[in-house]
C-alpha positions as CSV (number, residue, x, y, z in Angstrom):
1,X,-21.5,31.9,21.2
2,X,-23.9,29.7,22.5
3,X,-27.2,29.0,20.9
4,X,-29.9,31.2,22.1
5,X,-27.3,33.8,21.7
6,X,-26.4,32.7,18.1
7,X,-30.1,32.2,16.7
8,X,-31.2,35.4,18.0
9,X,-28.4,37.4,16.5
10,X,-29.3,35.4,12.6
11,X,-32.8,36.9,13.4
12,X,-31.4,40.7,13.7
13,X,-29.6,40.0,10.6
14,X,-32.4,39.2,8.7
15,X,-34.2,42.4,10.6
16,X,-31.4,44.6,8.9
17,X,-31.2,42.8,5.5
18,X,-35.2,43.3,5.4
19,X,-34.8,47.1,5.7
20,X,-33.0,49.4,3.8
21,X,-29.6,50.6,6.4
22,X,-26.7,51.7,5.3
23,X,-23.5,51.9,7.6
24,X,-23.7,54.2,10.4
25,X,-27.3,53.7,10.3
26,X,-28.8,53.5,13.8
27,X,-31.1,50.1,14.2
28,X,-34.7,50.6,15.8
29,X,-34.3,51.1,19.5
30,X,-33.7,48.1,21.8
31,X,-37.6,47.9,23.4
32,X,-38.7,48.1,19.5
33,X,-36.3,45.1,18.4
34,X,-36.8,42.8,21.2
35,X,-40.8,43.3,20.9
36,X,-40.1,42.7,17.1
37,X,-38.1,39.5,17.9
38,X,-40.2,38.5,20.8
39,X,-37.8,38.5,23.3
40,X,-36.9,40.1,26.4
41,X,-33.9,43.4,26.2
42,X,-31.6,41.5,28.2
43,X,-31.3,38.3,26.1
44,X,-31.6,41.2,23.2
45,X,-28.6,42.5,24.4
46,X,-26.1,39.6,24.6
47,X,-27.0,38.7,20.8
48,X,-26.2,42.6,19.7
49,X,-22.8,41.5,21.8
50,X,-22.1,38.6,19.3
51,X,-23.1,41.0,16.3
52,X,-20.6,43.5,18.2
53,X,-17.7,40.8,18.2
54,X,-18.5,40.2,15.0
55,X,-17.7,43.7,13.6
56,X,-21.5,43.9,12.1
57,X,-22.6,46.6,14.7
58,X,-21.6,48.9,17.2
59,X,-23.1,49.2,20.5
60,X,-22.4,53.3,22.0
61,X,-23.7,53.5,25.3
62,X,-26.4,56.5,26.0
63,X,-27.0,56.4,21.9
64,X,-28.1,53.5,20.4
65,X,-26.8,50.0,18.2
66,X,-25.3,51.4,15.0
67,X,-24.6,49.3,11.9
68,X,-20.9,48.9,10.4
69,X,-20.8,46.7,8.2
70,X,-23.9,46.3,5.4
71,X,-25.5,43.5,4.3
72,X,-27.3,41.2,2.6
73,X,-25.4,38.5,4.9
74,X,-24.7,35.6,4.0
75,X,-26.4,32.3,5.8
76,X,-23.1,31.0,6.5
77,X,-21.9,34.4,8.0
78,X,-21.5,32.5,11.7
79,X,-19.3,29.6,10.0
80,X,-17.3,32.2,8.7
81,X,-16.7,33.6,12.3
82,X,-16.1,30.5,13.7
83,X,-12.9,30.0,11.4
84,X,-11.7,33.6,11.9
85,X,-11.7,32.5,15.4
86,X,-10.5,29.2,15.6
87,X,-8.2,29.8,18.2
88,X,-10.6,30.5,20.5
89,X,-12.7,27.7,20.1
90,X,-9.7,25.3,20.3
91,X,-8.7,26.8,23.5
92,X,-12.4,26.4,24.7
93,X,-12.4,22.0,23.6
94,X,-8.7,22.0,25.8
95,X,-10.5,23.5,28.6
96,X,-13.3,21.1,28.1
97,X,-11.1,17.9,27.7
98,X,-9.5,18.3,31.1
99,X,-12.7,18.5,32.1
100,X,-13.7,16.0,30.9
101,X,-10.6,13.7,32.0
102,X,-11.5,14.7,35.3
103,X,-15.0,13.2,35.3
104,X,-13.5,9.8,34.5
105,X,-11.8,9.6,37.3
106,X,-14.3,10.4,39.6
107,X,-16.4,7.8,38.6
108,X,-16.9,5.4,41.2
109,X,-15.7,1.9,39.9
110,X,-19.4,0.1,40.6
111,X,-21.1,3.1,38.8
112,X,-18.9,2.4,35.6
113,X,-21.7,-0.8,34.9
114,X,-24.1,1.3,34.7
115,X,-22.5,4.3,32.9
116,X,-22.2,1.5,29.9
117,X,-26.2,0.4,29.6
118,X,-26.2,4.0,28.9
119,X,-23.6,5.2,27.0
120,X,-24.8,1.8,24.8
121,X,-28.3,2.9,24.4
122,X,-27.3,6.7,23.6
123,X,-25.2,5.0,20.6
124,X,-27.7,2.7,19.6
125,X,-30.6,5.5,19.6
126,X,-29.1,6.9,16.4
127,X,-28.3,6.1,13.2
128,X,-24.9,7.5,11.6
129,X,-25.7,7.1,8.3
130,X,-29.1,9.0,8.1
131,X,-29.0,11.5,11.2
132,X,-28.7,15.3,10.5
133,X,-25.8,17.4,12.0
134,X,-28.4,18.7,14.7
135,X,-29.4,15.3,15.9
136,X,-25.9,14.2,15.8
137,X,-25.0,17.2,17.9
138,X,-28.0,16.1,20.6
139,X,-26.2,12.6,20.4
140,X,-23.1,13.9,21.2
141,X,-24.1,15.9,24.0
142,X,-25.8,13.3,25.8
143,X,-23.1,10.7,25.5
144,X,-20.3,12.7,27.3
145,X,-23.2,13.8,29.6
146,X,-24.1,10.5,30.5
147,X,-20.0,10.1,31.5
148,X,-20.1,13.5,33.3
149,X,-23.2,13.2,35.1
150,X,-21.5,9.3,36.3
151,X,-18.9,11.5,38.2
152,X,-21.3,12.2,40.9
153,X,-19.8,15.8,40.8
154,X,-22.4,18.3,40.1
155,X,-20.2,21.5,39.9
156,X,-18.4,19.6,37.3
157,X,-21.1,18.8,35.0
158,X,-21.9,22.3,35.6
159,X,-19.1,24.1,34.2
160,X,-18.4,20.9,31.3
161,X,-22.1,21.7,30.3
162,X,-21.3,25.9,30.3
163,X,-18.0,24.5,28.3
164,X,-20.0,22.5,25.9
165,X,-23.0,25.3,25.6
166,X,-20.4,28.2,24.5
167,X,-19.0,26.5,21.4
168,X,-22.7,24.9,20.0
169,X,-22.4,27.0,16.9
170,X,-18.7,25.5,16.4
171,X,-19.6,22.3,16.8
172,X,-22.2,22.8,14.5
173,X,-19.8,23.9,12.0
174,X,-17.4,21.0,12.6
175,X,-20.1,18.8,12.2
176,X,-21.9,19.5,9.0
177,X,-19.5,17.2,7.7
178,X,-20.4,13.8,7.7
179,X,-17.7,12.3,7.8
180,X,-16.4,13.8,10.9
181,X,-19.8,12.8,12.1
182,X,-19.1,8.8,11.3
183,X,-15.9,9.6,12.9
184,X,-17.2,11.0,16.5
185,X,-19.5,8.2,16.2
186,X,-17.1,5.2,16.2
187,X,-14.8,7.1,18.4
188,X,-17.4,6.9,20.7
189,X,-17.6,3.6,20.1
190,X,-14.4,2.7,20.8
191,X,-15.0,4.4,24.1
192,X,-17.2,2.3,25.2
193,X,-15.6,-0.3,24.3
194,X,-12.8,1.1,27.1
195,X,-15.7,1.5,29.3
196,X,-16.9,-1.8,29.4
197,X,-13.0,-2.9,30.2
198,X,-13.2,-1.4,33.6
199,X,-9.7,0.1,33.1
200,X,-9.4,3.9,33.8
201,X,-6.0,4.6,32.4
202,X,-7.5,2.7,29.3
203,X,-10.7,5.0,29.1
204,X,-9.0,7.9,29.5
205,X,-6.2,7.3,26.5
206,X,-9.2,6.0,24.0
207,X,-11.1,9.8,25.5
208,X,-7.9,11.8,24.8
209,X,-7.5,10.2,21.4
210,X,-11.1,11.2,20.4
211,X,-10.6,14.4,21.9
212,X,-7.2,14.6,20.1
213,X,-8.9,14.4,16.6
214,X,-11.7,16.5,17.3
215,X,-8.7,19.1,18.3
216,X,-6.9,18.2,14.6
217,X,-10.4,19.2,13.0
218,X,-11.1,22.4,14.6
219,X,-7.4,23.2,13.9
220,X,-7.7,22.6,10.2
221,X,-11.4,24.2,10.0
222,X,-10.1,27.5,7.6
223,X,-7.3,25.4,6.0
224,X,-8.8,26.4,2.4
225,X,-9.1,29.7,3.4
């Protein structure tokens, strides 16, 4: 899910909580809903794909989007997903830490400099203790941009950034916590810290370690359950 996707889908929820469906109930027609929602039908259409995956509706071609499961839902119904489909998302965060190795060592050893006076000011621009999981998330995004984008490789930032887009709602997740928030934050410290050493086998073994426990967290995300 990414996070147009994922926002747009809560809104149809609340569209079909406000009414009175029952399963097997057809919703209003797609022009009606995305005029409703003020959107367009083809955005429309990918967030009725999430509700799909989700089991909430059914999507027949030729006839219409038909409820099957009935609500009220709850406002933690996407958090609930997420650990159904752990397995998934921890695929997707492999994917995106070989990725992510592979940026390091494209970075050009006189860019690396540089790549600290920013990764230094994106640390310093927030503060752990009183930030909110949403502007720890923007925080976290721009730090492993900042190492990306230092790779020169645009293709690669590309697809890390599509990487990092399709599991927003994850991370979201994984990061109400604040203390795995205080965690990501020092980790990222310490990666600086292997930054600013100039060593490349160094940076990417304090990288794979923060990766590594983000990995353990996602893994353990429905141990209660």
């Amino acid at each position: 899910m990414n996070q147009a996707n994922s926002k747009l889908a809560q809104e149809i929820l609340k569209v079909i909580d406000a009414g009175t469906y029952r399963i097997g109930d057809r919703l209003p027609p797609e022009r009606e809903l995305a005029k409703l929602l003020n959107t367009n039908r083809n955005t429309l259409r990918e967030a009725l794909k999430v509700l799909q995956t989700m089991g909430i509706v059914e999507i027949i071609q030729g006839s219409g989007t038909y409820l099957r499961q009935e609500g009220p839902f709850a406002e933690d119904i996407f958090s609930v997903f997420v650990t159904l489909h752990k397995d998934d998302v921890y695929d997707m965060y492999v994917v995106k830490s070989i990725l992510d190795f592979a940026a390091i060592d494209l970075i050009p050893a006189e860019s690396i400099p540089a790549c600290c006076e920013k990764l230094r000011a994106c640390i310093e621009s927030i503060h752990i203790e009183s930030c909110s999981a949403e502007e720890f998330i923007e925080h976290d995004t721009r730090f492993h941009q900042i190492i990306r984008e230092a790779s020169g490789n645009k293709v690669l930032v590309r697809f890390c950034n599509e990487c990092t887009e399709s599991v927003y709602d994850e991370r979201a997740v994984l990061l109400l916590s604040k203390e795995r928030r205080r965690q990501s934050f020092f980790e990222h410290r310490a990666i600086l810290n292997a930054f600013e050493s100039g060593d490349k086998a160094f940076i990417k073994k304090v990288n794979a370690a923060h990766s590594k426990s983000v990995e353990d967290d996602i893994d353990h995300l429905n141990s209660d359950t």
